[in-house]
Backbone as a ProteinNet text record, in pm:
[ID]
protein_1_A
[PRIMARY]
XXXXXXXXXXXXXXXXXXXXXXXXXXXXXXXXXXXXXXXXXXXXXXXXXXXXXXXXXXXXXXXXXXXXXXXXXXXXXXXXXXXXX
[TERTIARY]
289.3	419.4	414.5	448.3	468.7	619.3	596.9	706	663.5	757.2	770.4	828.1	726	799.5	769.5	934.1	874.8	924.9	803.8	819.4	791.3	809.7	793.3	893.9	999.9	1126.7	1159.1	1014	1058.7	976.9	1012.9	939	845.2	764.4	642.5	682.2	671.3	581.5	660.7	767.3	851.9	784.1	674.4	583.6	487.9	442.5	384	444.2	504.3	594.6	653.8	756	749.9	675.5	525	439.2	383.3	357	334.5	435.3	507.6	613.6	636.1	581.7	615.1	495.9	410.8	288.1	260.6	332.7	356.8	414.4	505.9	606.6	562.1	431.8	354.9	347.2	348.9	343.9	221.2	194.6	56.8	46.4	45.9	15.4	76	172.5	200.2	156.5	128.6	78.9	194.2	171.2	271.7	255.8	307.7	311.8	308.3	279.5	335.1	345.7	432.7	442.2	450	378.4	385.3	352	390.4	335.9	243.1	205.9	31.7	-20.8	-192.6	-274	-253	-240.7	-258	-380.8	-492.2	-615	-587.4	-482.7	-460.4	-383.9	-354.1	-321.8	-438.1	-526.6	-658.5	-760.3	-805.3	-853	-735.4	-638.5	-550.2	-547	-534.8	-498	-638.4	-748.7	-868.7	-855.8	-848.8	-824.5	-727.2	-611.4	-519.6	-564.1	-634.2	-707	-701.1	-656.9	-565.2	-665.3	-684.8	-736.6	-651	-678.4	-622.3	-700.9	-593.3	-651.4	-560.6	-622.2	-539.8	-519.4	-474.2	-446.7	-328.2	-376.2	-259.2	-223.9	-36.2	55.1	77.4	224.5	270.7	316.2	327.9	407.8	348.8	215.5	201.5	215.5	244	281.3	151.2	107.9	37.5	59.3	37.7	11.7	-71.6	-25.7	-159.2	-61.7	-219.6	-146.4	-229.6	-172.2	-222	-198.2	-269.6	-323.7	-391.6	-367	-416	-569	-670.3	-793.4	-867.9	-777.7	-846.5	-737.3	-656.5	-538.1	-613.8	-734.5	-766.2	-673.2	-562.4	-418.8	-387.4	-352.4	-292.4	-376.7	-532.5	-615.4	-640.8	-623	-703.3	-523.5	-415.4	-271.4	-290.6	-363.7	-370.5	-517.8	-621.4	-722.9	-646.8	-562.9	-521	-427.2	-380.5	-235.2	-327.8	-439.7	-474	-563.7	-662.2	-781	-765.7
-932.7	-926.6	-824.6	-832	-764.9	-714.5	-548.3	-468.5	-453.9	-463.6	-405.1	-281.3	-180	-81.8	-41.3	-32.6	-52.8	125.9	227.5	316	347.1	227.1	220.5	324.7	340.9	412.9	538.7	614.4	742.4	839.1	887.4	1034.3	1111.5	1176.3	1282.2	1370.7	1376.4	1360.3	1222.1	1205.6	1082.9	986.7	847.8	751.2	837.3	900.6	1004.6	1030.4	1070.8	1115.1	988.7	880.9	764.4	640.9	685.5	544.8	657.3	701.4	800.2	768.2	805.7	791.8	600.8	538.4	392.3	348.2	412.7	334.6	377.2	517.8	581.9	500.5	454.9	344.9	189.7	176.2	24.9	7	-146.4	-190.4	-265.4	-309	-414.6	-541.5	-553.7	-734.3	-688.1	-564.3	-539.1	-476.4	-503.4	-423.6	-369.1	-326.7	-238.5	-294.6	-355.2	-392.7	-275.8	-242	-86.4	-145.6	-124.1	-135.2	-11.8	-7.4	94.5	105.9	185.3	155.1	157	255.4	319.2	319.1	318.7	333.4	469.8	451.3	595.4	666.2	690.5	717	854.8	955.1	1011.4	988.2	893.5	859.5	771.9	747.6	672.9	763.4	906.7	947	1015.6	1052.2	1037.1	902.6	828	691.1	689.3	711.4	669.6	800.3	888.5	1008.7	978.6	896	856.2	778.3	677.5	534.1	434.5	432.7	310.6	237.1	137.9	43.1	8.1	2.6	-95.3	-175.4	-225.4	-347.7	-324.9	-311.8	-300.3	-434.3	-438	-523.2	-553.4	-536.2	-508.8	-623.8	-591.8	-696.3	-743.3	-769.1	-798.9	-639.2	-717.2	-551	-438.9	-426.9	-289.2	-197	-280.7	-244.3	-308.1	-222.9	-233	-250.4	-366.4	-375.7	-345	-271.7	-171.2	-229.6	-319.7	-365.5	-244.3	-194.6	-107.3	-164.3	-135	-178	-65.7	-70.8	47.2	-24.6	42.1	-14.3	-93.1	-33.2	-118	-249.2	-250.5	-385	-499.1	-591.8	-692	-813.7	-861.6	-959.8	-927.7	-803.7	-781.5	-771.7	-718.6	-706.9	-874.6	-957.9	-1097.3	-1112.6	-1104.6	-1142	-1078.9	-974.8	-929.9	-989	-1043.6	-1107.1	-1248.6	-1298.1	-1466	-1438.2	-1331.4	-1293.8	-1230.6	-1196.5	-1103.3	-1223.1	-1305.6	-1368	-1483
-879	-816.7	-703.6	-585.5	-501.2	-471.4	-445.6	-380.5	-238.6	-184.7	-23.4	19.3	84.3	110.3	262	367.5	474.1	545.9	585.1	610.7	774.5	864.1	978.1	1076.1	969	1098	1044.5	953.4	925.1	928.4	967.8	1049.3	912.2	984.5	849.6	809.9	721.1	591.4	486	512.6	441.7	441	476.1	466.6	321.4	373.8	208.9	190.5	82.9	-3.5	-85.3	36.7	-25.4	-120.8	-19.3	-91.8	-253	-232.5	-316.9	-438.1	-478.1	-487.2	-565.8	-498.7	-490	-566.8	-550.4	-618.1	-764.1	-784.8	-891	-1002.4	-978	-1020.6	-1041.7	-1022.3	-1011.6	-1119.3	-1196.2	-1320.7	-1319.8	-1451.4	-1462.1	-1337.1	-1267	-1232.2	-1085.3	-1085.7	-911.4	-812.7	-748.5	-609.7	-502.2	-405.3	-267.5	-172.5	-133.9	40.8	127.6	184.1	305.3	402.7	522.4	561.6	688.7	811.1	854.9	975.7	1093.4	1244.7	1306.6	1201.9	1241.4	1128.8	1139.9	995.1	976.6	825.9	734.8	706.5	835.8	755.7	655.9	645.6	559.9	415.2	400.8	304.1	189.5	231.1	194.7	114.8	112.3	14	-108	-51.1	-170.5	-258	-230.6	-264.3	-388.1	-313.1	-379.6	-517.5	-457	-563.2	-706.8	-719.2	-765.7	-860.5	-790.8	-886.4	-820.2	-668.5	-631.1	-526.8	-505.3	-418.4	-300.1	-172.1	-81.1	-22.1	101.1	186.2	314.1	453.6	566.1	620.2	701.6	803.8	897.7	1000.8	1135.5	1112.3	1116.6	1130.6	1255	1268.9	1402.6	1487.4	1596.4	1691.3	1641.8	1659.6	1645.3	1498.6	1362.3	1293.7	1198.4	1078.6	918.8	884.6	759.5	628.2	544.8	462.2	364.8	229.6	149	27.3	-73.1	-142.2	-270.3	-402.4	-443.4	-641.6	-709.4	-815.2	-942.5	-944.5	-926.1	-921.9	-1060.9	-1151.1	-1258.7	-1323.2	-1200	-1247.3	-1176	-1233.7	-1192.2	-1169.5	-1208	-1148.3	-1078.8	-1024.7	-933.4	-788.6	-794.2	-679.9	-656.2	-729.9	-708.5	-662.7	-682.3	-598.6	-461.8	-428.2	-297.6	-223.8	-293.6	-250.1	-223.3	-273.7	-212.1	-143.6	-130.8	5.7	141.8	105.4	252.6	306.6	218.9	281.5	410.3
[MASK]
+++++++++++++++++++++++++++++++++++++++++++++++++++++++++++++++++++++++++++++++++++++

C-alpha cells in the first residue's frame, strides 16, 4: 500500500523531520512515496542507517520521487519494483 507524502513546498529542515517521521509510521506491505523538488542526498544514509531501502526517480517539473520501504518488508519492495520499473 502506498502513502504519499508531498514535501515539495516546505522549507529545511521540515522534508526531514517529516519523512522521518512518515516512514516511522510504515506498516507491513507499505511503502512512502516522497515527493520532493530536489534529491535528498542527505537523507539517504540516514535512511540506510534506519533499515530502510529506496528508489529515486525524477518526476515531472523538476520534482522527485523517492519511494521508501523497511528493507526487510519483501511485499512491499516488490509493490515499489512493479510501480518504478
Amino acid at each position: 500500500m502506498e502513502r504519499i507524502l508531498d514535501v515539495s513546498d516546505l522549507e529545511p529542515c521540515e522534508p526531514m523531520e517529516r519523512t522521518l517521521q512518515a516512514v516511522g509510521d510504515l506498516g507491513e506491505g507499505e511503502y512512502l512515496c516522497l515527493i520532493h523538488r530536489r534529491e535528498p542526498h542527505l537523507l539517504y544514509p540516514v535512511l540506510d542507517k534506519m533499515g530502510f531501502a529506496w528508489r529515486t526517480r525524477p518526476g515531472g517539473a523538476s520534482q522527485f520521487e523517492i519511494f521508501i520501504w523497511k528493507r526487510i518488508d519483501r511485499a512491499a519492495g516488490s509493490a515499489v519494483a512493479l510501480r518504478t520499473d
